[in-house]
N, C-alpha and C positions, 0 to 999 in steps of 0.2 A: 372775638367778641363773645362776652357771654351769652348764654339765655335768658337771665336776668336782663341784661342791658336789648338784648333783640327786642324782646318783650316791652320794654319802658317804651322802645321808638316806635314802637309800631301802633301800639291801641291805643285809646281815648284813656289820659290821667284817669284812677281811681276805677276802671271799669274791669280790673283783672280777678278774678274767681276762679281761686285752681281747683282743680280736680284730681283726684289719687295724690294726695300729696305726702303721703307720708307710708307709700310703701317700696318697699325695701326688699331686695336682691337675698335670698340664701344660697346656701351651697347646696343647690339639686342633685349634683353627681359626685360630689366630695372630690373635687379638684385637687390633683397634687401637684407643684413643680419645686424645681429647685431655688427657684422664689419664694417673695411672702407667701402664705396661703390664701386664696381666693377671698374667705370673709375677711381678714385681713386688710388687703386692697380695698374690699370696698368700701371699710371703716375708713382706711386712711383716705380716698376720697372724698369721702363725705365730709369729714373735717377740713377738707382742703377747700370744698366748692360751697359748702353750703345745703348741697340738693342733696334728695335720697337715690337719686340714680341720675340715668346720661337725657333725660327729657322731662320737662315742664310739661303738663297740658294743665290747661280752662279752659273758660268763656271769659271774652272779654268784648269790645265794642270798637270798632274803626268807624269814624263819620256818624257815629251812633246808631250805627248795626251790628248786633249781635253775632258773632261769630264763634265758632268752638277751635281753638290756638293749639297746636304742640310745636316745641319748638327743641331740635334735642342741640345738648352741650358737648363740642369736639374736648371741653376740659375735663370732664367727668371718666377717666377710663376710655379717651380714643372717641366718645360716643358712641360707645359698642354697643349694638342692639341684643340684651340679653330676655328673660322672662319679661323684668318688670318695665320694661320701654316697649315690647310686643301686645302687654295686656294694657299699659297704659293708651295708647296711641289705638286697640281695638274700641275699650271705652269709650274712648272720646269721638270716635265714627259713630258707636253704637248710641251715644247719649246724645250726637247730631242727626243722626238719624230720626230719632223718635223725635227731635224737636224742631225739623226740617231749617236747619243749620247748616249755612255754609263754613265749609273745612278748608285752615288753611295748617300746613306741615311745614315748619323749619328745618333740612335736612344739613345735617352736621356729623359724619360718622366714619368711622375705620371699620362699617360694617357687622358681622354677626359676631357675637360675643365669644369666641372659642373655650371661656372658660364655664358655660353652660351645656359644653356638646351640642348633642340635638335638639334638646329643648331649646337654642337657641335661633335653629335655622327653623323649628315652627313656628315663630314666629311671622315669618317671611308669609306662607300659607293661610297661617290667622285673620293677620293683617291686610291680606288681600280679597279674600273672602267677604272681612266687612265692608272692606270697601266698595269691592262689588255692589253689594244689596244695598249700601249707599247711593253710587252712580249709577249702576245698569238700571237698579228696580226701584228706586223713588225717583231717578231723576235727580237725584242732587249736586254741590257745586262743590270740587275739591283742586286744591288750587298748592301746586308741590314747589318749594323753594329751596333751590341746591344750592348749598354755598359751599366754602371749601373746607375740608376734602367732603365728598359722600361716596362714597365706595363702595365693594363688597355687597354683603346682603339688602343694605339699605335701598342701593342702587337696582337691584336687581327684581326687588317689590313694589311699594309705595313710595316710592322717590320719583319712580318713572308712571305711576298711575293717576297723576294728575290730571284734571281736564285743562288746566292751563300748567305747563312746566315754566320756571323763572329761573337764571342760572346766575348768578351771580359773577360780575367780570372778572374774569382770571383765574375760573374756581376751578378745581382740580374736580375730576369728573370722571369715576372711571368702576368696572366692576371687578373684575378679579388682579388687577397691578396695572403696570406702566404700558401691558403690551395692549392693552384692550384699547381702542379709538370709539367703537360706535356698537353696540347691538340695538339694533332696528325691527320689532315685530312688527311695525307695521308694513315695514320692507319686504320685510323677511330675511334681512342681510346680517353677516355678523364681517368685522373690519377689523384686523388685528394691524397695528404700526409700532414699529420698534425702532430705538437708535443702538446700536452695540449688541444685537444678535443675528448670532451667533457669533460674530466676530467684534471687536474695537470699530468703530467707526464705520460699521456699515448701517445702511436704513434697509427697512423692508416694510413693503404695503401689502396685504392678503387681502381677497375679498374674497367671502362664503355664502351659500344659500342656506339658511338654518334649516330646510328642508333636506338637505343633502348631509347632515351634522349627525354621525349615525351614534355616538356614545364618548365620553369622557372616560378616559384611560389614565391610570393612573398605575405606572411602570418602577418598580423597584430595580436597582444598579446595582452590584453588589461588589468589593472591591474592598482594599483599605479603608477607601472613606464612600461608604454607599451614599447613593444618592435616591431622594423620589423624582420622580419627574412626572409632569403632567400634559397629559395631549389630548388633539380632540381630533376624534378620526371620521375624516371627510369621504362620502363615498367617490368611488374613485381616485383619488387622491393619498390614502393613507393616512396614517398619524401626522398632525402639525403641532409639534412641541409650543406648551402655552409657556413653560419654566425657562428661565435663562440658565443660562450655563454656568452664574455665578452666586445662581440661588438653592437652597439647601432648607427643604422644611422642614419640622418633624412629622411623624406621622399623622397625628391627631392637624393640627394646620394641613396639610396636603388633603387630606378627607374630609375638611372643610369646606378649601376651596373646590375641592371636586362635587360637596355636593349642592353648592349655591348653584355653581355653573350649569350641573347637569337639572339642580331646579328650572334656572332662567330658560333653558333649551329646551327642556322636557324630554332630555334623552336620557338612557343608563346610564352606569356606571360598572367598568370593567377592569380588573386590578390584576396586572400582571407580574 
């Protein structure tokens, strides 16, 4: 579904008022691959979706109350949260804030934008921040809606700082791939479940105390066909490979994922 159509079912006809609506993604780190190049891609989604990036925000009215809306688009590039999804999605806290607005977030995403670099994953930090002096320090009401997929850095910031979470049935749900089940701060637990690791057809369930989760390791293979591998090293326990055995990053991706995670954890990052 799109954001346009989330958008239509959710508010009161005629009450929608966008905000930041017409900016737009450059090339912060001058992006290279063997692909289109970055500005590229984002012209060609734009003509495809309609939108100038991966989230709508306004103000709009449910029941005819005022609410401040972002809702981000899984069609737009993944719903990758890049610059202009972190400053749009800050605004629209910050413009609720001053007009004591309750906040509701459509999450829809494949996560942090890798073709931003870091500017991408400060986002996650930004985002959170406002939040905070939303919730902790006025007291306000923010209200997070995961549908499928939200992933990645989405997951790992304001996807899960809701004061009500809402998860949409059957919605894919997860922070760094398929192996991750649960990170719980309010537990304090992290749950990793896998089907076919390390072997075909085996499962495995881990439970962890985020407090015993001493740093994010991230291990180079070296060989015919090197590989990255990513682990997270538990005290007493050693390294617990977070990578399958039949996955292969590139660099820039691997030191991505390493460091949403080691955001989400609050621990190092160790590169061997």
């Amino acid at each position: 579904m799109s954001s346009s159509d989330r958008i239509e079912l959710s508010i009161d006809p005629g009450t929608w008022d966008p905000l930041d609506k017409d900016m737009i993604s450059i090339d912060p780190i001058d992006f290279r691959s063997k692909e289109e190049p970055y500005g590229d891609r984002i012209d060609f989604y734009q003509r495809r979706t309609g939108l100038a990036d991966a989230i709508q925000t306004g103000i709009g009215q449910i029941n005819g109350i005022p609410v401040a809306i972002g809702v981000m688009d899984f069609q737009f590039m993944g719903g990758s949260m890049g610059s202009v999804v972190g400053e749009k999605i800050t605004r629209l806290i910050e413009y609720a804030t001053n007009r004591s607005l309750p906040v509701i977030i459509v999450c829809a995403s494949g996560g942090a934008r890798m073709q931003e670099g870091s500017l991408s994953l400060m986002q996650m930090a930004k985002i959170s921040s406002a939040s905070s002096n939303y919730q902790s320090d006025k007291k306000l009401f923010y209200v997070s809606i995961l549908t499928s997929p939200t992933t990645g850095g989405v997951t790992a910031s304001f996807g899960m700082l809701g004061d009500i979470i809402i998860a949409e049935p059957n919605a894919y749900i997860a922070f760094a791939g398929s192996g991750y089940d649960r990170f719980d701060r309010k537990e304090g637990i992290v749950c990793i479940f896998r089907w076919g690791f390390p072997g075909i057809n085996r499962r495995i369930f881990l439970r962890f105390f985020m407090r015993d989760i001493q740093s994010i390791r991230i291990e180079v293979k070296e060989g015919l066909y090197p590989r990255r591998v990513l682990y997270m090293e538990i005290r007493g326990q050693g390294a617990i490979p977070l990578t399958r055995t039949d996955e292969n990053f590139t660099p820039r991706e691997i030191e991505q994922k390493a460091a949403e995670l080691a955001y989400f954890l609050r621990v190092p990052i160790e590169v061997f």
